[in-house]
Structure formats: structure tokens, C-alpha cells
ZAKESE-718421 format. One record per residue (C-alpha): residue number from 1; residue in three letters; x, y, z. Coordinates in Angstrom, 1 decimal, padded with zeros to 4 digits. Layout:
 num residuo   east  north     up
 NUM     Ala      X      Y      Z
...
! end
This chain:
 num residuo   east  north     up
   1     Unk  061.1  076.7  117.6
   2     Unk  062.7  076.9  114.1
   3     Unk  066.0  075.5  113.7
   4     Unk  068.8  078.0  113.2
   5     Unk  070.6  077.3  110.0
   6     Unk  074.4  076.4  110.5
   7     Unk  077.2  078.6  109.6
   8     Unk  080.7  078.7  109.5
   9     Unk  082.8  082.0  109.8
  10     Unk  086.6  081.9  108.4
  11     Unk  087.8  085.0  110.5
  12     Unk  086.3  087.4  113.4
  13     Unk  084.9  090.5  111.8
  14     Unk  083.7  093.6  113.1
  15     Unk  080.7  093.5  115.8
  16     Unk  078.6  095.4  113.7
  17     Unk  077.8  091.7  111.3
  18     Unk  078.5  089.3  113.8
  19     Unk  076.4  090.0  116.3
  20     Unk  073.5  089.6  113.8
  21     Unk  074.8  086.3  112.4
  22     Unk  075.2  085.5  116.6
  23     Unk  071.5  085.8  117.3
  24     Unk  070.0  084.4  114.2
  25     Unk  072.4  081.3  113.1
  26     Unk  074.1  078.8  114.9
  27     Unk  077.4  080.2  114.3
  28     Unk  080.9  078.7  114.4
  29     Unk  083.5  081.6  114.3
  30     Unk  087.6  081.1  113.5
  31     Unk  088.0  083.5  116.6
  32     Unk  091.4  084.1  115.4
  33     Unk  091.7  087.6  113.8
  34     Unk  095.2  087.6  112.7
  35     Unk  095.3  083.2  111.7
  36     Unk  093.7  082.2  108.2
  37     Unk  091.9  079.1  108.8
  38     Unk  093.6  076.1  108.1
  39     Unk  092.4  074.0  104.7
  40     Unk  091.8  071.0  107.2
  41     Unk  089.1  072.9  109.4
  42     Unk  087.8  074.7  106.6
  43     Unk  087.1  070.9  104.5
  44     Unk  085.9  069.4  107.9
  45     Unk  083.0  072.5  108.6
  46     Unk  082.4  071.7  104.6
  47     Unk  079.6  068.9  104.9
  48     Unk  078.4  070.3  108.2
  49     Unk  077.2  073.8  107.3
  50     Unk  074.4  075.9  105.4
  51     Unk  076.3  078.9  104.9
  52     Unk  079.7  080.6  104.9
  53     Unk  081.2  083.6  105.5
  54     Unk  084.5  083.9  103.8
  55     Unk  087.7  086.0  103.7
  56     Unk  089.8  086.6  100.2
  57     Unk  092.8  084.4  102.3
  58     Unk  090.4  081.6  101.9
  59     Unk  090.3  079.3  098.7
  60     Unk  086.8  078.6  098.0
  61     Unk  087.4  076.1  095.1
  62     Unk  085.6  073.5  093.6
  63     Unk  086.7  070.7  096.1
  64     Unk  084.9  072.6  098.8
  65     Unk  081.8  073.0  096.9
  66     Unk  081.7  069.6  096.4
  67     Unk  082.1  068.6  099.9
  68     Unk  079.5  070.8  100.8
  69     Unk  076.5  069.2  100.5
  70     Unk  074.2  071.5  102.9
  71     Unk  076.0  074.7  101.7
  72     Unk  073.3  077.3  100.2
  73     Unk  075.7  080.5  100.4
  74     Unk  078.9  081.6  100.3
  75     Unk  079.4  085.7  101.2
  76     Unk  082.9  087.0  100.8
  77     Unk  084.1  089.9  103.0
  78     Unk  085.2  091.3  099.9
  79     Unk  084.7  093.4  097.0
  80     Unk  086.5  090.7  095.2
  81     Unk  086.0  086.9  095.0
  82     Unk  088.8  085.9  092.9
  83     Unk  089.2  083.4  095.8
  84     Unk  085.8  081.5  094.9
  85     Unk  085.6  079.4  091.9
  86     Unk  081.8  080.9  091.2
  87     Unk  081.3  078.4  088.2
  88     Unk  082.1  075.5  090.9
  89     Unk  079.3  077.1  092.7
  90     Unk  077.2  077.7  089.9
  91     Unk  077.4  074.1  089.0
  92     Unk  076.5  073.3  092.8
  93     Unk  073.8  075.8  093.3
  94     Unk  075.7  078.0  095.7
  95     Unk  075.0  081.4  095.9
  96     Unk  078.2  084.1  096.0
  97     Unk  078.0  087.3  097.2
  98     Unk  080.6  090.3  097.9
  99     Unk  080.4  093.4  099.6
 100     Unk  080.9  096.2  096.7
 101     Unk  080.3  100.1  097.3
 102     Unk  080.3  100.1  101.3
 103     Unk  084.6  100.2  100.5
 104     Unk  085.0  102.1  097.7
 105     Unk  086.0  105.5  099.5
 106     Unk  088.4  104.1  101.8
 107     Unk  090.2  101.8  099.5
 108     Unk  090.3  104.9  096.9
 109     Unk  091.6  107.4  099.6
 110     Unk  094.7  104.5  100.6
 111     Unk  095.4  104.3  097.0
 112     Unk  096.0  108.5  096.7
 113     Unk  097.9  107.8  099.9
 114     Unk  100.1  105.5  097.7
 115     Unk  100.3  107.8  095.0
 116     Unk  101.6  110.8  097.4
 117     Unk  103.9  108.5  099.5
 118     Unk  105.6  106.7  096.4
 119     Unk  106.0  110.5  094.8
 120     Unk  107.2  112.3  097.2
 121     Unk  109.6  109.8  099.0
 122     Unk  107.4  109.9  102.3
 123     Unk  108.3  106.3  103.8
 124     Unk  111.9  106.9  102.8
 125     Unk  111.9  110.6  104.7
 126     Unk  110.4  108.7  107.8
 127     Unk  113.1  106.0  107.8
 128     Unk  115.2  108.9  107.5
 129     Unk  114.0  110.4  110.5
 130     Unk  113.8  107.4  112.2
 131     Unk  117.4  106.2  112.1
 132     Unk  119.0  109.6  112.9
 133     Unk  120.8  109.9  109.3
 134     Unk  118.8  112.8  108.9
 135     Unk  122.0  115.7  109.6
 136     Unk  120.0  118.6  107.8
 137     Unk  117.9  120.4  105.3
 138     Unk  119.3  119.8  101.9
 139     Unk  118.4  121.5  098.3
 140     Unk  118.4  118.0  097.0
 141     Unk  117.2  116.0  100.1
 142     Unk  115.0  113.2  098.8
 143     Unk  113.3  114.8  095.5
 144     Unk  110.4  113.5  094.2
 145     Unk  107.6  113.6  091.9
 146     Unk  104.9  116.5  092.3
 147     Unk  101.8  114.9  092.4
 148     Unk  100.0  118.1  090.9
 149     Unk  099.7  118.1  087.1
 150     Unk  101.0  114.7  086.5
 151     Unk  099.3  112.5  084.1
 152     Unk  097.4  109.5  085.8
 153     Unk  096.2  106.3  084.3
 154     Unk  093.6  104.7  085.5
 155     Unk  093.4  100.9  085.0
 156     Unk  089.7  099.6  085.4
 157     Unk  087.6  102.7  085.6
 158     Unk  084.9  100.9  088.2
 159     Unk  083.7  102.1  091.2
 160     Unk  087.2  102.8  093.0
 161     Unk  088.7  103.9  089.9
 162     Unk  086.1  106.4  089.5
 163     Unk  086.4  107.9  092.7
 164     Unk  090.1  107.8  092.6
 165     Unk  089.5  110.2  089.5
 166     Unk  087.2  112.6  091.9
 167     Unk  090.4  112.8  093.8
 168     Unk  092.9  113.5  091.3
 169     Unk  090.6  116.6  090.3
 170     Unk  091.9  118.1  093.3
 171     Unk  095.4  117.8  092.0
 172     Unk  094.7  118.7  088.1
 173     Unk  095.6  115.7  086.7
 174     Unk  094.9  114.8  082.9
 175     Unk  093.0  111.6  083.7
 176     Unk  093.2  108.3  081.5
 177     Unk  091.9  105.1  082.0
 178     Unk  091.9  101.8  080.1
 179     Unk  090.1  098.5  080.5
 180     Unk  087.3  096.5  078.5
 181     Unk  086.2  099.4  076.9
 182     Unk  085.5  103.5  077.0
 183     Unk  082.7  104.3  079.7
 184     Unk  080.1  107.1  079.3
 185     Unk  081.0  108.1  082.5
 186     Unk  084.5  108.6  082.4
 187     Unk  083.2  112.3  081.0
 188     Unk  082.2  112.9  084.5
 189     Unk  085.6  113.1  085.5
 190     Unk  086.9  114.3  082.2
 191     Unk  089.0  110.7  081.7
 192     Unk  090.0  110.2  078.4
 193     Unk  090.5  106.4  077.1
 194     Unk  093.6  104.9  075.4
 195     Unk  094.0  101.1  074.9
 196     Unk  096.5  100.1  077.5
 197     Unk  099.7  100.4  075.9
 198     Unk  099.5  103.9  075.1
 199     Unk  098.2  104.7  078.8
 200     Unk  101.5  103.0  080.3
 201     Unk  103.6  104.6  077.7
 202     Unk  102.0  108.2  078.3
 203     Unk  101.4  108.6  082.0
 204     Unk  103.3  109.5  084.6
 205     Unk  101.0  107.5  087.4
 206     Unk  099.4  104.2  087.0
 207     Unk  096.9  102.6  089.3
 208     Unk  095.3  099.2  088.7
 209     Unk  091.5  098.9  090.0
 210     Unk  090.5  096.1  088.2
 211     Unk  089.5  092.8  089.0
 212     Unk  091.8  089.9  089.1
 213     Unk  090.7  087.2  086.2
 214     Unk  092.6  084.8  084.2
 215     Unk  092.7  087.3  081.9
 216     Unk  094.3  090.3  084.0
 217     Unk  097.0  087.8  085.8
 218     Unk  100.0  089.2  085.4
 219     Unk  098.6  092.4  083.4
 220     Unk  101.5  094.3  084.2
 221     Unk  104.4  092.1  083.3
 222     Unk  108.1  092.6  081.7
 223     Unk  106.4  093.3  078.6
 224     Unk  104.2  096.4  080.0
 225     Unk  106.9  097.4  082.3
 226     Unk  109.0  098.1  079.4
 227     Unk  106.4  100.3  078.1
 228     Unk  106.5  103.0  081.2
 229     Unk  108.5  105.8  081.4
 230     Unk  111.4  105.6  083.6
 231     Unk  110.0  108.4  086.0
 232     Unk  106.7  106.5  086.1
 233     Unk  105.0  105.3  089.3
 234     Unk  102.8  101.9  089.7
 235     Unk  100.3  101.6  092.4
 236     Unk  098.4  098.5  093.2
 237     Unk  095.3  098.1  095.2
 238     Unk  093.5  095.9  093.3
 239     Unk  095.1  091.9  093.6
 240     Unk  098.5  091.1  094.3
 241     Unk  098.2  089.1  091.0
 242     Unk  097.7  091.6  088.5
 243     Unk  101.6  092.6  088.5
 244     Unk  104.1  089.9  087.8
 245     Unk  106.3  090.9  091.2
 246     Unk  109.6  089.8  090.1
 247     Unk  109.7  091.7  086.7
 248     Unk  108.4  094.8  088.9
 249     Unk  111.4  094.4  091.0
 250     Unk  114.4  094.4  087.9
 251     Unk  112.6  097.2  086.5
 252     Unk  112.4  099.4  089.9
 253     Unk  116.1  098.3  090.9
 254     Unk  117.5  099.1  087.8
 255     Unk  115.6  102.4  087.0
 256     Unk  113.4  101.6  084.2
 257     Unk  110.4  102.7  086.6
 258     Unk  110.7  105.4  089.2
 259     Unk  108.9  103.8  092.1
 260     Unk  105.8  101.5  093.2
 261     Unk  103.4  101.9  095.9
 262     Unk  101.4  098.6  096.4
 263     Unk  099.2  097.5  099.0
 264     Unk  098.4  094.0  097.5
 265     Unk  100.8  091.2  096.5
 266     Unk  100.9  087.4  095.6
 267     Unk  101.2  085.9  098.3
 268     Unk  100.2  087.2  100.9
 269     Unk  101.3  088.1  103.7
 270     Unk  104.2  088.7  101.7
 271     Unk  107.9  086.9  102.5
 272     Unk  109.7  089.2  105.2
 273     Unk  113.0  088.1  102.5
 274     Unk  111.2  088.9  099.2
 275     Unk  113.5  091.4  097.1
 276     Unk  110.7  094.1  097.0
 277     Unk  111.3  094.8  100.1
 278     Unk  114.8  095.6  100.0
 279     Unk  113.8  098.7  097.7
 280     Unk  113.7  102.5  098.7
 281     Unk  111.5  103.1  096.1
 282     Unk  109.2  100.2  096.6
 283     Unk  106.0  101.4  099.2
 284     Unk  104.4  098.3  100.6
 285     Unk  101.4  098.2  102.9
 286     Unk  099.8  095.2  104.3
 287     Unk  096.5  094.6  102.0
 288     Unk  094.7  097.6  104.2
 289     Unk  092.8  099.3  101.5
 290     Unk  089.5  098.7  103.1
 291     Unk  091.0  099.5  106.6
 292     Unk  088.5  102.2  107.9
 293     Unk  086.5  101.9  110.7
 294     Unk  083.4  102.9  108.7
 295     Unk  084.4  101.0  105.9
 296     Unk  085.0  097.3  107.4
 297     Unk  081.8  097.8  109.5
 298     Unk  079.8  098.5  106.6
 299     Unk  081.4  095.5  104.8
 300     Unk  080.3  093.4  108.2
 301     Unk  076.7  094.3  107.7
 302     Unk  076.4  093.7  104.1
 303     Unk  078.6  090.2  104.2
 304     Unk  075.9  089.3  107.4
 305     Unk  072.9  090.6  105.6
 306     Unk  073.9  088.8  102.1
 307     Unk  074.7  085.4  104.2
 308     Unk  071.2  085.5  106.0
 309     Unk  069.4  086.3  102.7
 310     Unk  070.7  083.4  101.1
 311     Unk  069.7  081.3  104.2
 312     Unk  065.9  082.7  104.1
 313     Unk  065.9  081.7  100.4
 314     Unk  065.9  085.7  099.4
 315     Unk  067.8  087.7  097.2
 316     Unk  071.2  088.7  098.8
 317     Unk  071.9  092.5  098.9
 318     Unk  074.9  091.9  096.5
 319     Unk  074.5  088.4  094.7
 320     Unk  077.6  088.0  092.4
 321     Unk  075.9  084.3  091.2
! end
């Protein structure tokens, strides 16, 4: 009988991957949804293990590469994998994978959500309600932005940027997007491109969908926050890292930018104390762009199918290197 390969997985994931990796590896699980791994257990599995399934929480860096001697693959349960040094495992002969496409929709309909709920003053209505300050109707009870016919700007025009462009049809919105360069298809969705100082200075809403590199750290800094107009809105689903957090916070408490919905931050979980928090017009979710049923199942599959590709010496589904 052939000998099942040896695995390591960082964090349960849905059924619908695991109980594939279950039958055909000789799987160690972290069977602790909510607990990253510690850096001890993850450097001890290191030497041990032919393959790894891996979480963005988990850093994937050139140390671990070189202690792992037997390791063949690493798949992220991710669309990202700013968490994995890939030229570390480049230079080991490690294979990376990600799981693009299978999230797209959800993490594109969370970001809309993020655009309404930052606009129109949604999480402060229901901490309103909540409270019992809420005395009565009011002609200027919480006023907001109307989401229909204001200008967005899209920042990375990839997969979720596109599709969050099909959505703003809906809501005829001039579309712009920036990033490393005007795409063919951004005529699809009738997106126009302007290099991305103009886009911040011009539009009213600003997402960022693209990926987190040395070159896009801090993107969105004092600098580009200066740039916005003052009733402009900032949403982030793409990596905590992209917006310097502590310039976004002067310029929201002092009024130089309306509001911010962000779903992502640096660190994360974020502090319980961090001044973000304290803001009104500061929307903060808990990283749950991907957070659909259908979406994180589909993610388990592909993350399982990529991991036990590599293992067989195939082509993963979605190789990144």
C-alpha cells in the first residue's frame, strides 16, 4: 500500500476540502477554527511534512522554507499570498498556490455592502436603534451620501474590481479605475482610466482591489489622503496594508474624508483600543469578504485539489509559482 504523503493544516476549513485531504493524506489539522497557529507548532510540523495548507494569518517566510526540507507545496486559502515569501519558495522548489475566482462574487458583493453602509450611515442608524437614542423621525436624521450617480474609483481593476463595476451599473455610477495600466476590458463596464491621483482627487467612492506588494504598502497614505475630497468614501477589501491606518484616522476625525468602510486592516484581528474604532464614520468588519457559504466551500476544494496536485507531482489548479 502506498504511503500517504504528510500534510499539515494551519486552521479547520470547510468539510467540503477536508474531507478529501482526510482520505488521501495523512493529515495533521490545527482543529482550532478561531486560534492562528502558533510560530512554534508551525516551525516544528516544518521538517516533518510534504505539504501545507495555509491561512493569510500565517507567515510563510523564508525561515520556514528552509526548515522544510520534505515540503513540495504550499496552498493558501486565499486569493492572496502576500503571507508567502514565493521567491523563498522559488529558491526551495516549493510550489504556491491560491484559490482565485471561486471568491470573487462574494468578496465583491461585501465590498458594495461597504459602500452602502459607509454612505448611508447604516451601522450608525443601528447603534442608534440599538441604544434607545433614537426619539424620532427627523428631516436631518443621519444624512448621508446617495449611492446612485456617484463617481466610483476603482483601484486594481482584477477580477473583484471588475465585478464590483457590474454592480455599480446598477446604481449609474461613472466608473474609474487606476492601477498598472489601462485594461481592454474596462470598456466592458464602461470604466474610464486616470493615473491614481486624479481618480482620488475626482471620485466620490474609492475601493482598493489590488494586491498587497512592496510596492502598494501603504498606497493610500497622508499624501493620497490629502488628495480626496472631503465628502469622499474609502473602502478596503483588499489587505489591511494598503492604507497607512493612522493617517486614515486624522483625516476621518477631522473631516478631510467623509467616511471609510474597511473590512481588512494591519494587524489583524485589529486592537479592540485602536482609534479607528472610536469613529462614527469608520465601518469595520472582521476580514469577511470571502464569508459565503458557497464561496469558502469552493475555496476548500480548490486549496485541497491544488495541495494534492502538487503532492502527485501535477500541475495545481491555480499555481501562483
Amino acid at each position: 500500500m502506498e504511503k500517504k504523503a504528510r500534510i499539515f493544516v494551519t486552521r479547520r476549513i470547510p468539510e467540503a476540502g477536508l474531507a478529501r485531504l482526510r482520505e488521501e493524506t495523512a493529515m495533521t489539522l490545527w482543529d482550532r477554527s478561531e486560534e492562528i497557529v502558533p510560530r512554534e507548532r508551525l516551525m516544528e510540523m516544518a521538517p516533518q511534512i510534504e505539504g501545507l495548507l495555509a491561512l493569510p494569518s500565517e507567515s510563510i517566510d523564508r525561515e520556514f522554507f528552509e526548515a522544510a526540507s520534505r515540503l513540495r507545496i504550499v496552498s493558501n486559502y486565499a486569493v492572496g499570498y502576500d503571507n508567502i515569501d514565493v521567491q523563498a519558495a522559488r529558491d526551495a522548489g516549493v510550489m504556491v498556490a491560491n484559490t482565485p475566482d471561486v471568491l470573487t462574487d462574494a468578496t465583491a458583493d461585501l465590498a458594495f455592502a461597504l459602500i452602502l453602509t459607509a454612505c448611508r450611515r447604516v451601522a450608525e442608524g443601528e447603534r442608534l436603534v440599538r441604544s434607545g437614542r433614537w426619539k424620532s423621525w427627523g428631516p436631518e436624521l443621519l444624512l448621508g451620501k446617495e449611492v446612485t450617480g456617484a463617481s466610483l474609483g476603482i483601484v486594481g481593476l482584477g477580477r473583484i474590481g471588475m465585478a464590483v463595476a457590474e454592480r455599480a451599473a446598477g446604481f449609474r455610477m461613472p466608473l474609474f479605475y487606476t492601477g498598472t495600466g489601462p485594461k481592454e476590458e474596462a470598456r466592458r463596464v464602461g470604466a474610464d482610466w486616470l493615473e491614481i491621483g486624479e481618480l482620488l482627487a475626482t471620485c466620490e467612492i474609492v475601493s482598493l482591489h489590488c494586491p498587497l506588494t512592496p510596492e502598494t504598502y501603504h498606497l493610500i497614505g497622508e499624501e493620497e489622503l490629502g488628495l480626496m475630497r472631503d465628502d469622499a468614501v474609502l473602502i478596503n477589501t483588499g489587505r489591511g496594508g494598503l492604507v497607512d491606518q493612522e493617517a486614515l484616522y486624522r483625516a476621518l476625525k477631522e473631516g478631510r474624508v467623509a467616511a471609510a468602510g474597511l473590512d481588512v486592516f494591519e494587524p489583524e484581528p485589529l486592537p479592540a483600543d485602536h482609534p479607528l474604532l472610536t469613529l462614527d464614520n469608520c465601518v469595520a468588519a472582521p476580514h469577511i469578504g470571502s464569508a459565503s457559504r458557497k464561496a469558502r466551500d469552493a475555496m476548500a476544494e480548490l486549496a485541497a485539489a491544488n495541495l494534492l496536485a502538487g503532492l502527485r507531482g501535477g500541475e495545481p489548479p491555480a499555481r501562483v509559482c
